[in-house]
C-alpha positions in Angstrom: 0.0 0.0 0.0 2.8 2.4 1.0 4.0 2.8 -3.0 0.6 4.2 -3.9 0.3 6.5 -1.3 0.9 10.4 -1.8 4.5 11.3 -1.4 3.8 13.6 1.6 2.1 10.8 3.5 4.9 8.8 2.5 7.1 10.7 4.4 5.1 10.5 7.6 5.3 6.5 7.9 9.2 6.3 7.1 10.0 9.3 10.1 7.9 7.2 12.3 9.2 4.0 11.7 12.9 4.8 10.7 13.5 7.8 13.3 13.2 7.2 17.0 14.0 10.8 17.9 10.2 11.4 16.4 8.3 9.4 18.6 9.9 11.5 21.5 10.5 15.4 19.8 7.7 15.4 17.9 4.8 15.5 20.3 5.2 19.3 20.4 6.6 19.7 17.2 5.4 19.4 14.0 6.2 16.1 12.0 2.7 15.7 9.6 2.4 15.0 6.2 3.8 17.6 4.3 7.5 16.9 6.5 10.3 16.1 4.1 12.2 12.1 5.0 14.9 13.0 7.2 18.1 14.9 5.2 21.0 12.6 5.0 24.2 13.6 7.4 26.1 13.9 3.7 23.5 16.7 2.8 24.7 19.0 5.6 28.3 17.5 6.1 31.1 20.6 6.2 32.8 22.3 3.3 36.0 20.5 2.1 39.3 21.8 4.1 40.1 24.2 1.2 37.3 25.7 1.0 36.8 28.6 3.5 34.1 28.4 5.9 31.5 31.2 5.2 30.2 33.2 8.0 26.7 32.2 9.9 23.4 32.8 7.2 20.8 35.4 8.1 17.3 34.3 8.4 14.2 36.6 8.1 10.8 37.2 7.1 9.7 40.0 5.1 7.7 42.5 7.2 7.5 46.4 7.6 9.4 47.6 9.8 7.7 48.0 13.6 8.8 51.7 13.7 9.8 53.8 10.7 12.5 55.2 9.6 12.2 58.8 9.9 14.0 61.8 10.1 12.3 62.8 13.5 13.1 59.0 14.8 14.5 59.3 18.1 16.8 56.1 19.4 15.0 54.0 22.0 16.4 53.2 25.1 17.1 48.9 25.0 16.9 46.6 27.6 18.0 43.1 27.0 16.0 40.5 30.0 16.7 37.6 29.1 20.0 35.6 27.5 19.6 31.5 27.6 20.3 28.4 25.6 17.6 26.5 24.9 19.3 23.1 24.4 17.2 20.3 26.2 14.1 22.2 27.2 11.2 19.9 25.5 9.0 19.1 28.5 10.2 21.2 30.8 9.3 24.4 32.7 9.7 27.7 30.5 12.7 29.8 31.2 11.8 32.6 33.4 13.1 35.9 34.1 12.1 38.9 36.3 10.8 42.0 33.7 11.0 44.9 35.2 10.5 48.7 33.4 14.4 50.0 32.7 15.5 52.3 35.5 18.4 53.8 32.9 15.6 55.0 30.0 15.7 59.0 30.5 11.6 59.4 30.2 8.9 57.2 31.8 6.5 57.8 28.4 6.7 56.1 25.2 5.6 56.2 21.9 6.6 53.0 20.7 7.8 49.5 22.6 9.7 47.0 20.3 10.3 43.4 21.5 13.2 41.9 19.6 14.1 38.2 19.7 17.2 37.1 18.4 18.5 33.9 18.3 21.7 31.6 16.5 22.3 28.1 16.3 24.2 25.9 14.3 24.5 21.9 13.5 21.1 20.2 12.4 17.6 20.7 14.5 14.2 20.7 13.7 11.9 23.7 13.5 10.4 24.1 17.4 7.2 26.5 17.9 8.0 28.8 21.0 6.0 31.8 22.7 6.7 34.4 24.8 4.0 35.9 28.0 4.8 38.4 30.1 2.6 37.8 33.5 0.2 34.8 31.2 -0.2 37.9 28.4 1.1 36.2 25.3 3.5 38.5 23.1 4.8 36.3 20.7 4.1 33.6 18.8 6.7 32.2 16.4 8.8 29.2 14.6 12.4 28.7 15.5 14.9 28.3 12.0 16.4 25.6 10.7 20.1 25.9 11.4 22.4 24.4 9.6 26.3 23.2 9.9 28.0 26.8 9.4 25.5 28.4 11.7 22.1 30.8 11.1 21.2 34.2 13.0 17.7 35.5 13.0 15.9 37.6 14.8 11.8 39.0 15.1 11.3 42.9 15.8 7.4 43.2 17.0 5.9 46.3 17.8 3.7 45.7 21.4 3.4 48.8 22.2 -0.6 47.7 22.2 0.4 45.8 25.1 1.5 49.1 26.9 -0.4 49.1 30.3 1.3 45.8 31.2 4.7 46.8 29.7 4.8 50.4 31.8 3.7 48.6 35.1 6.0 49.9 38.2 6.1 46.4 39.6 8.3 43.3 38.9 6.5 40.7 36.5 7.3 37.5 35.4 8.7 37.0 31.6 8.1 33.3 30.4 9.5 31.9 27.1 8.7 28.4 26.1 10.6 27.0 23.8 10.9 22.6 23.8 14.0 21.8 22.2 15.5 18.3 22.0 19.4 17.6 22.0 21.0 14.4 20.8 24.0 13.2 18.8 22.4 13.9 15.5 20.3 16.7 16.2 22.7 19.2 17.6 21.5 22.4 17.5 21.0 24.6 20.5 18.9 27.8 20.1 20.9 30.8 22.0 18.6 33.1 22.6 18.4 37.0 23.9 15.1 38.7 24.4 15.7 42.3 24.0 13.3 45.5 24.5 13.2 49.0 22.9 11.5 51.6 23.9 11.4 54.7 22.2 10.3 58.4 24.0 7.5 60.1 23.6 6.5 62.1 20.4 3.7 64.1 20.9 2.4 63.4 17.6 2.0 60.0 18.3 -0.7 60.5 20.9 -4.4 59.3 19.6 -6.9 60.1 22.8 -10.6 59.9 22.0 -13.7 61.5 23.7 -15.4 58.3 22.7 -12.8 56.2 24.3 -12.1 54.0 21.2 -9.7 55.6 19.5 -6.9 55.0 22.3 -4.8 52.6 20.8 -4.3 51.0 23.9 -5.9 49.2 26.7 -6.1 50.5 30.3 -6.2 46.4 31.2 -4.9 43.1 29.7 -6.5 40.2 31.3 -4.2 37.0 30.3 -6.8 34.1 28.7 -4.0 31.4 29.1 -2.7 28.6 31.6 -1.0 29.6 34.8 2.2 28.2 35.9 3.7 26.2 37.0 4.1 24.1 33.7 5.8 21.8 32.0 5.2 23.5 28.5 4.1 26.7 27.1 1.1 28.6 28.7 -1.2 27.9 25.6 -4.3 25.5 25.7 -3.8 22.1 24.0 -6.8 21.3 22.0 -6.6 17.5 20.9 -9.9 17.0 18.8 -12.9 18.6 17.5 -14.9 17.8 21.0 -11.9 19.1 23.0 -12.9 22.4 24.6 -10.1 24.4 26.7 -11.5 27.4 29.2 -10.3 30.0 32.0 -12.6 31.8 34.3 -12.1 35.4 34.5 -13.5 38.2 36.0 -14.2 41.4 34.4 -13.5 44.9 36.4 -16.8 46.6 37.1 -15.7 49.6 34.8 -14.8 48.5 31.9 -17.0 49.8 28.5 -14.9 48.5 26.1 -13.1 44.8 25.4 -11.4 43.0 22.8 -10.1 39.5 22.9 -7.1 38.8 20.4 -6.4 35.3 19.7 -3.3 33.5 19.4 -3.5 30.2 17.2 -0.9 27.5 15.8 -1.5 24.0 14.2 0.5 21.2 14.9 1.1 17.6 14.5 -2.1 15.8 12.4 -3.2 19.6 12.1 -0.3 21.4 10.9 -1.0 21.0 7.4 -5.5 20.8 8.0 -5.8 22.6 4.6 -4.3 19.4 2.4 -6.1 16.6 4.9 -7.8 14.6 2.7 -12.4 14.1 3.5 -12.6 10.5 5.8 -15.0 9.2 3.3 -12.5 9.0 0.8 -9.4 7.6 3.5 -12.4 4.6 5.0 -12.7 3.9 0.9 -8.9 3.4 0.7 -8.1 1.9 4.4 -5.9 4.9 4.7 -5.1 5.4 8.4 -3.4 9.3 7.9 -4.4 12.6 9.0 -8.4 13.4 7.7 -11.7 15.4 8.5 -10.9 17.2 5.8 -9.1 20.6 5.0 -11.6 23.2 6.8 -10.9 24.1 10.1 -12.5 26.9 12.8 -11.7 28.4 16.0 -14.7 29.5 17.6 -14.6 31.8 20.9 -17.4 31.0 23.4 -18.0 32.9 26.6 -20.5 31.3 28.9 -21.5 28.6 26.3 -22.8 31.2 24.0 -20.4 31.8 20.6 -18.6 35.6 20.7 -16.9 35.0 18.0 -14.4 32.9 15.2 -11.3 32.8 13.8 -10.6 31.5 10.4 -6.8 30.9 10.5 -4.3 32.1 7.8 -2.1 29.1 6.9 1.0 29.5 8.2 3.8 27.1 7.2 6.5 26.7 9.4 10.6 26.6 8.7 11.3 22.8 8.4 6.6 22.4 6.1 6.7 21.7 2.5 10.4 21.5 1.6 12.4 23.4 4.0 15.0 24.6 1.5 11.7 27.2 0.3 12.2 29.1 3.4 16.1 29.2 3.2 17.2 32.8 4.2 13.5 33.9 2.9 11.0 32.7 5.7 7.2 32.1 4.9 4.6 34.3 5.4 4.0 34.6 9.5 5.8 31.5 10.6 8.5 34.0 12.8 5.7 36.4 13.7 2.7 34.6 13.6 -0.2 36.7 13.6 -2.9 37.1 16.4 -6.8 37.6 15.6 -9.1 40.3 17.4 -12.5 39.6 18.5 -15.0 42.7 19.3 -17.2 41.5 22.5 -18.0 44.7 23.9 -21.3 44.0 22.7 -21.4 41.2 25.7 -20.2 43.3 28.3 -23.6 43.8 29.6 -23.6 40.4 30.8 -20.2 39.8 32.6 -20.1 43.3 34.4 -21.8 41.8 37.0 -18.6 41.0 39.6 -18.2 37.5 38.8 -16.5 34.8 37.1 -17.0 34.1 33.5 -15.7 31.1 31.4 -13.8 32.1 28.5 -13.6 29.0 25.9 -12.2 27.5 22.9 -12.7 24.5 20.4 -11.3 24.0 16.8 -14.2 22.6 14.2 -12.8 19.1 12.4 -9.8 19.7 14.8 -7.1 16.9 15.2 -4.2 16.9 17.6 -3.1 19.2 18.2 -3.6 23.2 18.3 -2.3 25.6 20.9 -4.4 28.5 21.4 -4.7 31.2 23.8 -5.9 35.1 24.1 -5.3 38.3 25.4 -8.5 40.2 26.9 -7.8 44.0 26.4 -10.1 46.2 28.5 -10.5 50.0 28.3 -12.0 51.0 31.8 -14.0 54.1 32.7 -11.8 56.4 35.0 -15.0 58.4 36.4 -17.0 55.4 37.0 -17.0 52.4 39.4 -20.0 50.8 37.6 -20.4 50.7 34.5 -23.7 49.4 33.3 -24.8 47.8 29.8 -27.3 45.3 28.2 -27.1 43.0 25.4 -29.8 44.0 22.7 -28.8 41.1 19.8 -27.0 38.0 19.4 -27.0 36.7 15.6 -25.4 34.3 14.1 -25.4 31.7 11.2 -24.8 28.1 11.3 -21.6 27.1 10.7 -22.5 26.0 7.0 -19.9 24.0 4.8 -20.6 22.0 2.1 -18.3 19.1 0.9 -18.7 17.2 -2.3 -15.8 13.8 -3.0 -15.2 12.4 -6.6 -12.9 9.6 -6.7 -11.7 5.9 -7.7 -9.2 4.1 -6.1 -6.6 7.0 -4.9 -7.3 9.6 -7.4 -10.0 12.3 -7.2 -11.5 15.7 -6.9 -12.7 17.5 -3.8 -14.2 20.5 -3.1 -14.9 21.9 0.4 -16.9 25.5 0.6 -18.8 27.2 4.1 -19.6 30.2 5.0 -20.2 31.6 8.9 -21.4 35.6 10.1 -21.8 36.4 13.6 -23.5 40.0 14.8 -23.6 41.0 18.0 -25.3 44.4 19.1 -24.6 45.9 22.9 -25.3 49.0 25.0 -23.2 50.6 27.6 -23.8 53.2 30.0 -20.4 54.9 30.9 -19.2 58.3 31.4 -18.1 58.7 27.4 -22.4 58.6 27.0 -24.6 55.6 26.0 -23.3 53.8 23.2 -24.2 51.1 21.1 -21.5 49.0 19.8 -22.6 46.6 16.5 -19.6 44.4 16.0 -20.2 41.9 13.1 -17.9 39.1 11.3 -18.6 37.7 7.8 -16.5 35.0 6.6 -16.5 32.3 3.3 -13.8 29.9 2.7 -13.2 27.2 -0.6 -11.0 24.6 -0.7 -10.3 22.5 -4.2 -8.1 19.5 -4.0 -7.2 17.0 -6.5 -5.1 13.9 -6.3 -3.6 12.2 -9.1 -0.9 9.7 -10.4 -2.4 7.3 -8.0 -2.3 9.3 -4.8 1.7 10.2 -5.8 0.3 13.7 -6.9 -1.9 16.5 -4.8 -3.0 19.9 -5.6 -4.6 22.5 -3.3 -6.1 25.9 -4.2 -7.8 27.4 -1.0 -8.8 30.7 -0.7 -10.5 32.1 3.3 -11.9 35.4 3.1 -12.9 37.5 6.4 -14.4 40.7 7.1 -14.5 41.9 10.5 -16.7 45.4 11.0 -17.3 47.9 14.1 -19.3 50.4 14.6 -20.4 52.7 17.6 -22.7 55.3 17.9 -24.0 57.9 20.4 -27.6 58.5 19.8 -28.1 58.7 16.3 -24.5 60.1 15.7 -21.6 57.4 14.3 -18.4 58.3 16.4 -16.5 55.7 15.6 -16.1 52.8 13.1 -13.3 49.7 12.1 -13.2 47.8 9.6 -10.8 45.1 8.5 -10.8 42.7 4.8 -8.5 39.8 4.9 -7.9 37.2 2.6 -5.8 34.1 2.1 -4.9 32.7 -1.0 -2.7 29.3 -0.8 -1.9 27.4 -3.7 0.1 24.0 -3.7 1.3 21.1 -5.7 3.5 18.4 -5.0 4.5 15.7 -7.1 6.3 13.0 -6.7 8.7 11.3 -9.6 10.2 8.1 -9.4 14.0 7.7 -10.4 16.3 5.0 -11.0 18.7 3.1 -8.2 15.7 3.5 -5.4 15.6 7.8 -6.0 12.7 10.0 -6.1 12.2 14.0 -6.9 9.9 15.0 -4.8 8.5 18.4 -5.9 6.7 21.3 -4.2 5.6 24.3 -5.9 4.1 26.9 -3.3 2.0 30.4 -3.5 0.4 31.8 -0.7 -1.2 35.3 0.3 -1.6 37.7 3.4 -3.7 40.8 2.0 -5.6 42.7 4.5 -7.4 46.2 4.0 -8.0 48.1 7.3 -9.6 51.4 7.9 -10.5 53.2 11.5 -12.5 56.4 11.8 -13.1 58.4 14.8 -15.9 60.9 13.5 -15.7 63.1 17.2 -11.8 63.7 16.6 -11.7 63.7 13.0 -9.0 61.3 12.8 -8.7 58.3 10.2 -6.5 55.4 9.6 -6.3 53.3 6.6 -3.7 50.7 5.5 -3.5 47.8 2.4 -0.9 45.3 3.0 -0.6 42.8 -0.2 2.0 40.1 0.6 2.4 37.9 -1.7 4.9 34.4 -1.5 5.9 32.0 -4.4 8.4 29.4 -4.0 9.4 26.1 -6.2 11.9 23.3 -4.9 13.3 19.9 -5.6 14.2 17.2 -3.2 15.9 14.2 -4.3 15.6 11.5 -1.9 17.5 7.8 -2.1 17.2 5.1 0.2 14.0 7.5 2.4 17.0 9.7 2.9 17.3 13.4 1.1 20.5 13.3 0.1 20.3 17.1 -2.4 17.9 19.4 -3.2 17.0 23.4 -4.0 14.5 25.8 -3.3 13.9 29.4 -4.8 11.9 31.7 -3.3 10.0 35.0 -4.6 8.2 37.5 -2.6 6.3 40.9 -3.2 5.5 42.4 0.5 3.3 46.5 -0.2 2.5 48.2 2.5 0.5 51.2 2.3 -0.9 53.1 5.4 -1.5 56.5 7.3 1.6 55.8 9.2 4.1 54.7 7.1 4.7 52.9 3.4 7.0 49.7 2.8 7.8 48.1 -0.5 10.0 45.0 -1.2 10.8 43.1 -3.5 13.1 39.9 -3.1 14.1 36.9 -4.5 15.9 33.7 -3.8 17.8 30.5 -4.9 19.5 27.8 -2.6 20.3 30.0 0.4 21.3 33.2 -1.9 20.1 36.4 -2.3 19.2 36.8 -5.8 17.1 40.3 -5.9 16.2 43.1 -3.3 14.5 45.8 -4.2 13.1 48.5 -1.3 11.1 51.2 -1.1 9.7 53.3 2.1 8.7 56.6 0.2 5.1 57.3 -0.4 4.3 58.2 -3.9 1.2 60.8 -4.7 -1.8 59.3 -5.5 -5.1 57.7 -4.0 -6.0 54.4 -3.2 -9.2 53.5 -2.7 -10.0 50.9 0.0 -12.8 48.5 -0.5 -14.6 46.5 2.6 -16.7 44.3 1.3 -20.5 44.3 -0.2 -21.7 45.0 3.5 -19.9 49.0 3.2 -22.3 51.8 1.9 -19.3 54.0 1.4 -15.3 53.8 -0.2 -13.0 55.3 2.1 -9.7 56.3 0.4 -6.2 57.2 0.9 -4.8 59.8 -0.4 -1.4 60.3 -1.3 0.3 56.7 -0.6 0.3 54.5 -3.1 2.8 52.6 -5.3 2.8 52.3 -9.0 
């Protein structure tokens, strides 16, 4: 049966059978079927004597920067809190250190707080998923790199300054960084890591207050939705199937009148690659024992048993997914920042200001083992009132509806998996910015085509997830303030697999994938807009030739087109790779003259635009 099967599920049964590190490291790492065979030792064995060793290769993934470059820029003041090797840490506590705010900083008030992670290694490891919390408040969700014998460097600059009330705190707080490594004679690399933060003084321009209270870009509270310590493990929830249900009790302060819950998500294991799991009827019809319930998947927020809200995950594919030479220096799309998702529920405020406990839940729809997830509950609190009051006035939302339709014989076919999901929630609140009614909606549609050919040796998947996400909050009749936010994912993938002579196989992977959100914020009291269009786009097309279940060579090239285009800054680049070198760069940060017109879906009555930033 194994010779029939699709190359990436191949894969799966020879690392299990053939690598006994795998039954041990991967139970929190990320071994599914799209995992290359393990790499022979030839494959990364040392340049030849005469050759001269070439100095450590720079990872990264294309982002804008956290904080522009501009001519006003003042230097922040760093603080590095943590330095430590993660060598053998895999089931064991996370490294702790004692975060205090940096007596040495001249000013008390920022603008902007980066958090920079750097990290090098060298020898052969896999790619470990780590996070960072400061007090159960997660700040950082990412994928370690794949060193190799000469030695990487990387490193993940993330503006948090939306994490500011808990960064400024004049107490000492406890910094926690999970990250499981395993150490053995093959797999030698150790991750040394420093955790660094920058924060930058005060500009006065920088400053967004609101009458309404919306507009402050901040929180006055962060309430972490996580796992306490002491652990074993990072602080995330595990959820293991789709009837697997993870909550914490919390209790909301008395004054708040506005929340947001931002959701951190990552898929692992039988899950890590959920968009190319094949539908069950078609693995029962095949006695295929591999990773199904096919390729849609949902995280749906519930507080109190009653849903709040969902999260439609962009599919993020980690350093070592696919063919790891693809994301060799050129990381993909998230996998060292991976990207959190906000949920409005001020709407439901009127029913947990009441001075108790409230359970805050999560499950994954179709969900196999295993997902971590998490959240961050960011208050704003009223500063005149003790009490604030509010009632629920609508809860609306539409069955979960997918639609899945299987045409096969034997191990080739076509499937096609669509749904669609909206959830509306409408809520007063009585506080000392006025009685407002908040209408926070989320509309999202997903599709996702597969085909398997060649008897199960070929697979293609074209999936595309759409979500819209709109606020809006008014005093009496009058609009004062309004967000909305259009993301969608493309992700496009075929892999092949073609037999050779002497026992050798190419095993091919030709990747496209797609981050593209449109975001726009209006605060009709202060006058004051903010609109951005990222477009981030990822191709990549690689060869591995394996012998013996062993990869043995191979190459990757990579091409990416990251646009940036907002109110606070622009960012253009253009880059290109091949086998670890750079082939093309091409940056831009100057906004050019023209208008851009942002669209948000059917739903909007009206086309904000952007004037004067936009690239040709």
């Amino acid at each position: 049966m194994t010779c029939s099967l699709p190359p990436v599920i191949f894969f799966t049964i020879f690392f299990i059978a053939h690598h006994s590190l795998s039954t041990v490291a991967d139970l929190h790492q990320t071994r599914s079927r799209f995992k290359p065979p393990q790499f022979s030792p030839l494959f990364f064995s040392p340049p030849p004597q005469n050759v001269t060793t070439t100095s450590p290769t720079r990872y990264f993934e294309v982002n804008k920067p956290p904080v522009p470059d501009l001519p006003t820029s003042q230097p922040p003041c760093s603080y590095r809190i943590l330095h430590h090797d993660f060598g053998y840490t895999y089931a064991k506590p996370p490294v702790l250190a004692n975060y205090t705010l940096p007596s040495h900083c001249s000013s008390r008030e920022f603008s902007k707080i980066v958090l920079e992670f750097q990290s090098t290694s060298k020898g052969r490891q896999f790619d470990r998923i780590f996070g960072l919390w400061l007090n159960g408040v997660e700040l950082l969700r990412s994928c370690t790199a794949e060193p190799k014998a000469n030695g990487i460097v990387w490193s993940v600059e993330k503006d948090v300054t939306k994490y500011h009330s808990i960064l400024v705190k004049n107490e000492t707080q406890i910094l926690s960084v999970y990250l499981g490594n395993l150490i053995d004679k093959i797999y030698t690399g150790v991750y040394h890591v420093d955790v660094i933060f920058h924060f930058y003084p005060f500009q006065r321009t920088n400053l967004r207050d609101s009458s309404s209270g919306y507009s402050s870009a901040q929180a006055d509270m962060i309430l972490p939705i996580s796992r306490s310590l002491p652990l074993n493990d990072g602080l995330w929830f595990e959820i293991l199937n789709q009837n697997d249900c993870k909550y914490k009790e919390v209790e909301i302060p008395r004054n708040a009148y506005r929340a947001v819950l931002e959701v951190y998500v990552s898929f692992h294991e039988n899950d890590e690659f959920w968009y190319g799991n094949l539908p069950n009827d078609f693995l029962t019809a095949n006695n295929l024992s591999v990773a199904g319930n096919g390729p849609f998947r949902e995280v749906v927020v519930s507080i109190d048993g009653k849903v709040v809200g969902a999260v439609w995950p962009f599919p993020v594919v980690f350093t070592g997914g696919i063919n790891p030479l693809l994301w060799r220096p050129i990381s993909a799309i998230g996998s060292f920042d991976l990207p959190s998702y906000d949920i409005e529920i001020t709407p439901f405020l009127g029913s947990l200001l009441d001075g108790k406990t409230h359970k805050v839940e999560f499950s994954v729809t179709n969900a196999l083992n295993v997902w971590y997830i998490d959240a961050n509950l960011h208050l704003w609190l009223d500063q005149e009132k003790e009490i604030v009051e509010g009632k629920v006035l609508e809860i609306s939302k539409s069955s979960l509806a997918i639609s899945s339709v299987s045409e096969f014989k034997g191990l080739n076919g076509n499937f096609t998996t669509k749904a669609k999901r909206s959830i509306t929630s409408i809520g007063l609140v009585k506080s000392s910015h006025g009685d407002i009614i908040t209408n926070a909606n989320q509309e999202f549609s997903y599709e996702n085509k597969m085909v398997l050919g060649k008897d199960g040796s070929m697979q293609i998947i074209d999936q595309l997830i759409q979500a819209d996400d709109r606020i809006h909050a008014k005093r009496a009749s009058r609009e004062i303030y309004c967000e909305k936010s259009s993301k969608s994912f493309p992700f496009y993938l075929y892999s092949d697999s073609l037999e050779q002579r002497n026992h050798t196989s190419l095993e091919i992977a030709n990747v496209s994938m797609g981050f593209n959100e449109e975001r726009s914020e209006r605060d009709n009291g202060l006058m004051k807009t903010f609109k951005s269009k990222l477009e981030n786009k990822q191709e990549g097309q690689g060869v591995m030739v394996v012998k013996d279940h062993l990869v043995t060579s191979g190459y990757g090239s990579t091409q990416q087109v990251y646009k940036y285009i907002g109110s606070d800054q622009c960012y253009f680049r253009n880059i290109s790779s091949s086998n670890y070198t750079i082939l093309y760069d091409k940056l831009e940060t100057v906004c050019k003259k023209k208008t851009l017109k942002l669209r948000h879906g059917s739903a909007s009555k009206q086309t904000p635009t952007l004037t004067g930033l936009i690239y040709d």
